[in-house]
C-alpha positions as CSV (number, residue, x, y, z in Angstrom):
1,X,3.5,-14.8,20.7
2,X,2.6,-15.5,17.0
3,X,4.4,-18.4,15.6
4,X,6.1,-17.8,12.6
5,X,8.0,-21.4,11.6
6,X,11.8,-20.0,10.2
7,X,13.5,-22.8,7.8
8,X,17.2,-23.4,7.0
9,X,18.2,-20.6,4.7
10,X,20.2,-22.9,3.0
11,X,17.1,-25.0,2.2
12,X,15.7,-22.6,0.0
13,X,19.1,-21.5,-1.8
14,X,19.6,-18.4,0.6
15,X,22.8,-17.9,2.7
16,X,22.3,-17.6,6.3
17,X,25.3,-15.5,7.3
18,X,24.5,-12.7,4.5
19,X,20.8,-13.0,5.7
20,X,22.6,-11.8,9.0
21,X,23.6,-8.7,7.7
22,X,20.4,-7.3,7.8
23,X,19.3,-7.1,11.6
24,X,23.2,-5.4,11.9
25,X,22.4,-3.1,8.9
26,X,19.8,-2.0,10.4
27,X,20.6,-1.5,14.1
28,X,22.9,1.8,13.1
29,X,19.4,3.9,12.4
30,X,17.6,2.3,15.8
31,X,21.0,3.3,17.7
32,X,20.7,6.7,15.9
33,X,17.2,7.0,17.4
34,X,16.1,7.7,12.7
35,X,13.8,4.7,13.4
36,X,11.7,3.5,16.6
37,X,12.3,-0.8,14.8
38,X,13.0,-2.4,12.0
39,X,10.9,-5.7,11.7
40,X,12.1,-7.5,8.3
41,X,10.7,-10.6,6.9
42,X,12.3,-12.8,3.7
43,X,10.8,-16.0,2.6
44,X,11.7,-18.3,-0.4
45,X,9.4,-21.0,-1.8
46,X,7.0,-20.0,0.4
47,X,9.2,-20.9,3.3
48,X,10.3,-17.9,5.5
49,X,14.1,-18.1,5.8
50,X,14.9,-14.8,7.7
51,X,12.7,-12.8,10.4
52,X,14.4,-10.5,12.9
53,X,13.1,-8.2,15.5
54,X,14.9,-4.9,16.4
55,X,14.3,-1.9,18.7
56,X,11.3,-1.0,20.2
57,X,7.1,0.0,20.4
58,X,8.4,3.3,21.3
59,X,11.9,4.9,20.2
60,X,14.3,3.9,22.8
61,X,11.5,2.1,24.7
62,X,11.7,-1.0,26.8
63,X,9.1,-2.9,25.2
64,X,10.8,-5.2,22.1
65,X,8.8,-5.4,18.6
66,X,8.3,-9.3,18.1
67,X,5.7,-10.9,15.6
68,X,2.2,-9.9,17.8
69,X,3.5,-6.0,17.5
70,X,0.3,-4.2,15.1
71,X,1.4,-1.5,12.2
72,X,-0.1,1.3,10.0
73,X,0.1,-0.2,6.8
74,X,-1.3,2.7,5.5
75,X,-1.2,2.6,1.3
76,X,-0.2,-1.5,1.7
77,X,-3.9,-1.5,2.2
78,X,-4.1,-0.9,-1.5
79,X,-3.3,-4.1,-2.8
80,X,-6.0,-5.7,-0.3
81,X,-8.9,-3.4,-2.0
82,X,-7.4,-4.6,-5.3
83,X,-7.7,-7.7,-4.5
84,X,-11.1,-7.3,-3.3
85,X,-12.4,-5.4,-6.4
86,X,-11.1,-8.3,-8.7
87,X,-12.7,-10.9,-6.4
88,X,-15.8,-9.1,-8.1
89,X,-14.6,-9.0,-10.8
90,X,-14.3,-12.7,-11.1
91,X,-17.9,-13.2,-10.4
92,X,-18.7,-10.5,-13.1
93,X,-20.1,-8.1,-10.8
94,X,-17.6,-5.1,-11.9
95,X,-15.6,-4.7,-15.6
96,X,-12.6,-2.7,-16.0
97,X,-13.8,-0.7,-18.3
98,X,-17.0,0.2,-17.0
99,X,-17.7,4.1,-16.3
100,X,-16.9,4.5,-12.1
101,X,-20.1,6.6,-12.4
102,X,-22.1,3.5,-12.8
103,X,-21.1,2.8,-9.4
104,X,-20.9,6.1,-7.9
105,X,-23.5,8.5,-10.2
106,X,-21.4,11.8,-9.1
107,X,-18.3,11.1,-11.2
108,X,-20.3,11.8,-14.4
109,X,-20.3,15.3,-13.4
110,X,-16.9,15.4,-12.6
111,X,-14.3,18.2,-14.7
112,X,-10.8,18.7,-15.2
113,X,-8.5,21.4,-13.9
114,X,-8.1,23.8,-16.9
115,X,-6.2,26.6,-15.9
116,X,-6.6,29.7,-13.2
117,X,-5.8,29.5,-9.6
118,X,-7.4,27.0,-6.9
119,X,-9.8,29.8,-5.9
120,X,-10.9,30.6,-9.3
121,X,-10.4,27.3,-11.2
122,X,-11.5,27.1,-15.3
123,X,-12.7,24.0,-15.9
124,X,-13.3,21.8,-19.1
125,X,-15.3,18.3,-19.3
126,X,-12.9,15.7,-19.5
127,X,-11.6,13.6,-22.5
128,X,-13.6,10.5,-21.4
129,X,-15.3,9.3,-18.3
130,X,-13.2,7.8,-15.2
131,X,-13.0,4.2,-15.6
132,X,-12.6,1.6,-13.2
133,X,-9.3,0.5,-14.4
134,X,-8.2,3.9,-13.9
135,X,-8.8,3.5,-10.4
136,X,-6.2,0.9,-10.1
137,X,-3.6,2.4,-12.0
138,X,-3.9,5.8,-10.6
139,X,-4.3,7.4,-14.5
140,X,-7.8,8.6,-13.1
141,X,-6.8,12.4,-12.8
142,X,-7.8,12.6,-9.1
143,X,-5.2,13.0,-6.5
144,X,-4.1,13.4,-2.6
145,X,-4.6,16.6,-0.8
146,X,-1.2,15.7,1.0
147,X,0.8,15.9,-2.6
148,X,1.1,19.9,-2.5
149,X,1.8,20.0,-6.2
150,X,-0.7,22.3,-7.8
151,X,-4.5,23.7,-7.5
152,X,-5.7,21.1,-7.5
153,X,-4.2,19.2,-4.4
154,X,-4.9,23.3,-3.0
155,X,-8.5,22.6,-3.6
156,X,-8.5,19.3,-1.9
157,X,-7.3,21.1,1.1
158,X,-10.0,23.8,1.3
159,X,-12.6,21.8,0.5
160,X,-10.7,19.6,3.7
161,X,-10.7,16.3,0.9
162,X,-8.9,14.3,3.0
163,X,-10.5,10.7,4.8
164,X,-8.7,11.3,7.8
165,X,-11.0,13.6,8.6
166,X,-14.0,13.1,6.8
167,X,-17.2,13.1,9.3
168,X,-19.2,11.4,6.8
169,X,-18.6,7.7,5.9
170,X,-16.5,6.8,2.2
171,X,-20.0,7.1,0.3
172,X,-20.2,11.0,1.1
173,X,-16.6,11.1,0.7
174,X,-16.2,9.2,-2.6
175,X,-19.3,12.0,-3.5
176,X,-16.9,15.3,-2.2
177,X,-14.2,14.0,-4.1
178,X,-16.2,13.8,-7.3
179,X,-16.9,17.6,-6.9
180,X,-13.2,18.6,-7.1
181,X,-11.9,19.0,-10.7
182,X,-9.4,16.4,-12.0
183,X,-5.8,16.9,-12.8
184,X,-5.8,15.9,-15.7
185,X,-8.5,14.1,-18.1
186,X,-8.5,10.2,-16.9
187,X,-5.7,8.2,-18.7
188,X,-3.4,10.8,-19.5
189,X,-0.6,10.5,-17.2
190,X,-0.7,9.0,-13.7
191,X,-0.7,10.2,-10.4
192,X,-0.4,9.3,-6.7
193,X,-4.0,9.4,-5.3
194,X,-7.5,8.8,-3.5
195,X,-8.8,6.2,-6.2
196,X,-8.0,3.4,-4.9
197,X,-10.5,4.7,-1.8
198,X,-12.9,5.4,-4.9
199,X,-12.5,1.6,-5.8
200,X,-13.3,0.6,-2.3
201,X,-16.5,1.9,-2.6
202,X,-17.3,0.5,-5.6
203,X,-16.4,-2.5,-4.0
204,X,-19.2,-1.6,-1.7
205,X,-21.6,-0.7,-4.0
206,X,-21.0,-4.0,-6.4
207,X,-21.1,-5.8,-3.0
208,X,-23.7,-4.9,-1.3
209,X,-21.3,-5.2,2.0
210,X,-19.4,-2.4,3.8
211,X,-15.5,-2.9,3.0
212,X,-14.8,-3.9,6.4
213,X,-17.2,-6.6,6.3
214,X,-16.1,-7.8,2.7
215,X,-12.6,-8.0,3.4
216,X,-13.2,-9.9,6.6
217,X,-15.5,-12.8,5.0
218,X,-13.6,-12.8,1.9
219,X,-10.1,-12.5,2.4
220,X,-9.1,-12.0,6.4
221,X,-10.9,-14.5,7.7
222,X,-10.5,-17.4,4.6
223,X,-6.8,-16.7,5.1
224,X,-6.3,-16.4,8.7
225,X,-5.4,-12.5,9.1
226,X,-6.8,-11.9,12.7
227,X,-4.8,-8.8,13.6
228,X,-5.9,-6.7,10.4
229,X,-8.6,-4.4,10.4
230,X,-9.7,-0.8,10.1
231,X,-9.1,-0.7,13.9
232,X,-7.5,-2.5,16.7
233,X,-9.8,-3.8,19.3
234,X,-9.1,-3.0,22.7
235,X,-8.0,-6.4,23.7
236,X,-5.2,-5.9,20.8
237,X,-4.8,-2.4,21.3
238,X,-1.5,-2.3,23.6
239,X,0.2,-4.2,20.8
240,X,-0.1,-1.3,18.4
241,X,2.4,0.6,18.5
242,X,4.2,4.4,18.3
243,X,4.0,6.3,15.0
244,X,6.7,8.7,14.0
245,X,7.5,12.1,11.8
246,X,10.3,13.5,10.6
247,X,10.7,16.7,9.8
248,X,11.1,17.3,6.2
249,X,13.7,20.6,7.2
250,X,15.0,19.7,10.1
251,X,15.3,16.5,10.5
252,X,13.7,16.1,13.8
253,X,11.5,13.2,14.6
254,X,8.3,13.3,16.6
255,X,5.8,11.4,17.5
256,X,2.4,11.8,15.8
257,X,0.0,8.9,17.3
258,X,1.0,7.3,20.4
259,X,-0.2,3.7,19.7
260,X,-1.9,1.9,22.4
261,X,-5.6,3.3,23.8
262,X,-5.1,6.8,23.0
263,X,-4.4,6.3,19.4
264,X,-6.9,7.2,16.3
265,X,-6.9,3.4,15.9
266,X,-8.5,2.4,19.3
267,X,-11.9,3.4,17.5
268,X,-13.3,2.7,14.1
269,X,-12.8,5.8,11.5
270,X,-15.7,7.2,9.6
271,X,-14.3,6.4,6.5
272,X,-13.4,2.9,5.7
273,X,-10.0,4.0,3.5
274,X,-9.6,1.1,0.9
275,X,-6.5,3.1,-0.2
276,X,-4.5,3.6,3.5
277,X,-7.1,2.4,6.7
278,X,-5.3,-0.4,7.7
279,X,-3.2,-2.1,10.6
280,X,-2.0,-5.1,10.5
281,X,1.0,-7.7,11.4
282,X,3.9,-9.0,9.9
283,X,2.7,-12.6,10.1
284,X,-0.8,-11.4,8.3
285,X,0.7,-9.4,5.5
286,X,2.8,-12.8,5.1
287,X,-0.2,-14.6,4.5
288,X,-1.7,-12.2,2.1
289,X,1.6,-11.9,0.2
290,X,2.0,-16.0,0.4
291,X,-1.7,-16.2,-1.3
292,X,-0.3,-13.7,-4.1
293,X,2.7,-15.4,-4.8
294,X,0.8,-19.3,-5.0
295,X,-1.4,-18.2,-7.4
296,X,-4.2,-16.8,-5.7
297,X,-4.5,-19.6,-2.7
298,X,-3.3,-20.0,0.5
299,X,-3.4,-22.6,3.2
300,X,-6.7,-24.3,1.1
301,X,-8.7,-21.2,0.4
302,X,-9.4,-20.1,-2.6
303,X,-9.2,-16.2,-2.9
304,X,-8.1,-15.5,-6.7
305,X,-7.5,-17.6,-10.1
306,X,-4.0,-17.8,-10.9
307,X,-4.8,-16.4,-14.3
308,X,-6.3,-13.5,-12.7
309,X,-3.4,-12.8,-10.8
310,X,-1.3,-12.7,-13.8
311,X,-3.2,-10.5,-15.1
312,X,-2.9,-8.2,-12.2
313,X,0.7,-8.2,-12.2
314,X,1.4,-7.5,-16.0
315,X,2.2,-3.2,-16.6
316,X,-1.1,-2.0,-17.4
317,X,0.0,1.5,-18.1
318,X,-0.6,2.6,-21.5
319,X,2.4,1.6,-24.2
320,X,3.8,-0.5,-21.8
321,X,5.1,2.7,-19.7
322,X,6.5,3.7,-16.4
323,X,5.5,5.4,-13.6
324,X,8.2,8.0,-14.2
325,X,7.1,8.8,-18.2
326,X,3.7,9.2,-17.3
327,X,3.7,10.8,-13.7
328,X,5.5,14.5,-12.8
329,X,7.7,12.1,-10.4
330,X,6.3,14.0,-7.4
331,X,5.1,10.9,-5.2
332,X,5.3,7.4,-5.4
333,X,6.0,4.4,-3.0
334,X,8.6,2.8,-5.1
335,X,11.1,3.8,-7.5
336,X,9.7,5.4,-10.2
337,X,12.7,4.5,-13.0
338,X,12.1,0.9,-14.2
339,X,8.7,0.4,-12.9
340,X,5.5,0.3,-14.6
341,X,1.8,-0.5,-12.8
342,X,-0.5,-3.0,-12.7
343,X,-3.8,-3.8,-11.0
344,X,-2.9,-2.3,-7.4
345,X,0.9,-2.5,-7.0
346,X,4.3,-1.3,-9.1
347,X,5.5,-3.9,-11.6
348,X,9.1,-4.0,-12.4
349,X,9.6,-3.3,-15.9
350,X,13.6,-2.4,-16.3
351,X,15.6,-4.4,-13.5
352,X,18.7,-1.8,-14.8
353,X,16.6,1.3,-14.6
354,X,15.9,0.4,-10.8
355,X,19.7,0.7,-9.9
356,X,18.5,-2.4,-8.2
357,X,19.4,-6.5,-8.2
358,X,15.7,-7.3,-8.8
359,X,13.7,-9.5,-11.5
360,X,11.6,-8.5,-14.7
361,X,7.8,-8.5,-13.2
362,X,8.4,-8.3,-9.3
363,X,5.4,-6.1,-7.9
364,X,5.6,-4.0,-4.8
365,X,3.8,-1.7,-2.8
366,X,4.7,0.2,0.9
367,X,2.9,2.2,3.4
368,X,3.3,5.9,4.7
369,X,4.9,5.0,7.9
370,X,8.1,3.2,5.9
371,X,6.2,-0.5,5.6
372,X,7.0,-2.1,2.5
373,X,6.9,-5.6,0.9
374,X,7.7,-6.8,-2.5
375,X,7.2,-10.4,-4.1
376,X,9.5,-11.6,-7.2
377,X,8.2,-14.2,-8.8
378,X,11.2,-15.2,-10.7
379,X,12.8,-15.6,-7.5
380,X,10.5,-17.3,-5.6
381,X,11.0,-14.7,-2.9
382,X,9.1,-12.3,-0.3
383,X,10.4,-9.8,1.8
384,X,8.5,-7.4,4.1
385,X,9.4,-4.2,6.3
386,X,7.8,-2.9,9.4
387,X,9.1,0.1,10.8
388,X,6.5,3.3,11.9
389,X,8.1,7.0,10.5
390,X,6.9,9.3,8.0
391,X,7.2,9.9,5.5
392,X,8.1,7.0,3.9
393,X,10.9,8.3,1.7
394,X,12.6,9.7,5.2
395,X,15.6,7.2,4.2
396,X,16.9,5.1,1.7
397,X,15.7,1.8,3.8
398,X,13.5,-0.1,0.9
399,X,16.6,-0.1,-1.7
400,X,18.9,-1.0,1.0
401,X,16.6,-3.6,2.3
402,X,16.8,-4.6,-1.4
403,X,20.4,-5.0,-1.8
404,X,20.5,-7.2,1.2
405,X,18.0,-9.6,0.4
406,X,19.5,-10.3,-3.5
407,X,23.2,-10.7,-2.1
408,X,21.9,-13.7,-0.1
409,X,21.0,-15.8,-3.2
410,X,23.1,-18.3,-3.5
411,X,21.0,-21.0,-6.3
């Protein structure tokens, strides 16, 4: 098994028997068969002071979750491709405000929605071109197939816009996406979406590497990720394990991809999906999260400046907004209320307007299959969540999560 060295809560100012609460808090939806495990992680100083274990690979299997157990991550692959792009950045190979079409030529002949129906759109050219920062932010006007709020996400779903399954690699589907129409012209409002895929080829293209092979020489392997990839390797593949639905109506939960050999993930996908492609551990999100909250380095390597990083973690939506006053509030993967965006994760702007204990500029960031992790930097503090069920909003577990970790603080 995976080492993971657990300090004295106490050490780091947390209290040990409130830190308890949170394996029993979570047992009640494992007994209730509402979640397969609950894998929860909370460090302090870069010290990890809590990590429990709960249920199974499988719901109501026989085979315990522990540290070695691989996850979807799914969109908490969004902040790696961030990273990536503003490794780049660093060595003046990409600008913010350059036109995405200088990286990808099809966006500059890409429109907006304009009215009519998704089979007979009207179209308009849009106010300016997508940028790259839009691509962080999500204020580029593109969108998710998945979202079901409008033509447009319609279109996406004839036109079968959707990386999952793509047949071509990300370059021909970064090109299909730029032939759908935008939602709305780039930096108007902001909305869940594929751009952070659109970044990860432009990470490509400034490259000169496939993503896979950029995020393993520059960030996997200089911080010692070894279980995260687009794909687990069949030596690693019994560790993945069971992904779960729940039925938006119903209820019911189901199981949607088995885990093990006879999951999607035993092979590599077509499209490398900077924006949701990959698996990965507890331990190795630690160490990712643990570079972001030393300023930029981890365990001797280098990855970001710290300037850079505070850069990345200041609200760059427009007037200092939220997530909630510029989006429609259809989608997001943390509370909307309170929270602005920066370069590739939400950015707590309003600690009251979360309902939540919390800290002025903690970013954040979860998966589709109910991962989550968030990093407060006022606090000194890390917590992640591993569980597998979609969607991710099934229940209330990141706020609760949340309240458990902040009643712990004791200095």
């Amino acid at each position: 098994m995976s080492a993971i060295e657990i300090c004295d809560p106490s050490e780091v100012g947390l209290n040990a028997e409130r830190l308890g609460r949170i394996p029993r808090y979570f047992q009640s939806y494992i007994d209730q068969k509402k979640l397969p495990c609950a894998t929860v992680l909370v460090a302090r100083g870069g010290h990890v002071a809590h990590l429990s274990f709960q249920g199974a690979t499988e719901m109501g299997g026989a085979r315990p979750v522990d540290a070695d157990t691989i996850y979807r991550i799914y969109s908490m692959t969004k902040p790696v491709t961030s990273v990536a792009a503003m490794i780049l950045f660093e060595e003046g190979l990409l600008r913010l405000d350059h036109e995405v079409s200088r990286y990808i030529p099809e966006f500059a002949e890409t429109m907006v929605f304009a009215g009519g129906t998704a089979e007979k759109p009207e179209l308009r050219k849009p106010d300016r071109p997508i940028m790259i920062k839009d691509l962080f932010l999500h204020t580029s006007g593109l969108t998710y197939a998945f979202l079901q709020q409008g033509p447009v996400d319609a279109i996406y779903r004839a036109r079968k816009i959707d990386y999952s399954g793509h047949k071509g690699d990300l370059k021909s589907f970064c090109e299909l996406l730029a032939t759908a129409p935008l939602v709305f012209s780039p930096g108007e409002r902001w909305n869940y979406s594929n751009s952070t895929d659109v970044l990860g080829r432009v990470v490509e293209v400034a490259s000169g590497m496939s993503l896979d092979r950029f995020f393993e020489s520059r960030i996997f392997k200089p911080l010692g990720m070894v279980d995260t990839g687009f794909h687990v390797p069949a030596d690693k593949i019994e560790r993945l394990m069971a992904c779960y639905a729940r039925h938006s109506v119903t209820g019911e939960i189901t199981r949607n991809d088995p885990g093990g050999a006879e999951s999607p993930y035993a092979r590599m996908p077509n499209v490398l999906s900077g924006g949701g492609g990959l698996a990965s551990t507890v331990g190795d999100y630690l160490k990712f999260c643990l570079m972001l909250s030393q300023g930029g380095e981890y365990a001797g390597a280098r990855i970001l400046s710290p300037k850079t990083l505070e850069f990345m973690t200041m609200n760059h939506l427009p007037g200092d907004g939220t997530i909630a006053q510029m989006g429609d509030k259809t989608f997001s993967e943390t509370r909307m209320d309170g929270s602005g965006f920066g370069l590739g994760w939400a950015v707590t702007t309003d600690v009251i307007a979360t309902t939540q204990p919390g800290s002025a500029g903690t970013f954040s960031w979860g998966g589709m299959a109910s991962t989550f992790f968030w990093i407060d930097p006022v606090e000194d503090l890390i917590a992640i969540q591993m569980t597998q069920l979609m969607p991710s909003g099934s229940y209330p577990i990141r706020p609760q999560l949340q309240q458990l970790v902040y009643a712990a603080i004791e200095e």
